[in-house]
C-alpha positions, 0 to 999 in steps of 0.5 A: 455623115456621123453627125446623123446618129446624134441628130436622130438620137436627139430628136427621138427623145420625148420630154417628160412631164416635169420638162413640160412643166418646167418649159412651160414655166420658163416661157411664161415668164420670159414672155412676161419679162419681156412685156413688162420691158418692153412696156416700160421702154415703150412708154418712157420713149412714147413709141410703141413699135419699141414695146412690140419689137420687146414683145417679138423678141421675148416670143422668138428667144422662148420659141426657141428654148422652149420648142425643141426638144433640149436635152435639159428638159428631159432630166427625169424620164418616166419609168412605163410598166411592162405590158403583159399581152398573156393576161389578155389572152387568158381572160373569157370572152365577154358573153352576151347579157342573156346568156349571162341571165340563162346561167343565173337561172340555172344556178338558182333553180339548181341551189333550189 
C-alpha cells in the first residue's frame, strides 16, 4: 500500500503553537457564527429544533477542520535547542547540606 507512508508522515506531525492558536481562533468563530444563524433562523420560524440543528452542524464542520491535525496548521514549526547530555555529566553531585557546612568551617578556620 503506498498510500501508508503519507498517512503515517501525516499523522506524525505535531501542530505548532501558532496552529493552535489559530484553530482555536477559527473554531470559536465558526461556532459563534453558526449560533448566531441558527438563533436568528430559529426565531424567525419559532422552532427551535432549527437553532440546535445550526448549532450541530457548526460543532461538526469545526470538529472536523479543527481536530485533525491539517497540514495548514503547521506553517511555522518550532525550532528546539539541542540537548547536550555531556553538560549533565560533568557537574558535581549535589553533597549533602552538612558537608557542605563542614567545608565552610574549614575554609574559615584556615583564612583565620
Amino acid at each position: 500500500c503506498a498510500a501508508a507512508p503519507e498517512l503515517s508522515a501525516l499523522l506524525a506531525r505535531s501542530m505548532d503553537f501558532k496552529g493552535q492558536f489559530w484553530c482555536e481562533r477559527f473554531f470559536q468563530v465558526l461556532v459563534v457564527l453558526f449560533g448566531l444563524a441558527g438563533f436568528a433562523v430559529g426565531y424567525m420560524k419559532q422552532d427551535f429544533r432549527v437553532t440546535f440543528q445550526f448549532l450541530s452542524a457548526g460543532g461538526g464542520i469545526s470538529a472536523v477542520i479543527c481536530l485533525p491535525d491539517w497540514p495548514w496548521w503547521n506553517r511555522n514549526p518550532v525550532s528546539w535547542i539541542p540537548y547536550d547530555s555531556e553538560e549533565e555529566e560533568e557537574e558535581e553531585p549535589a553533597k549533602p547540606k552538612k558537608e557542605k557546612n563542614k567545608e565552610k568551617k574549614k575554609k574559615s578556620q584556615k583564612a583565620q
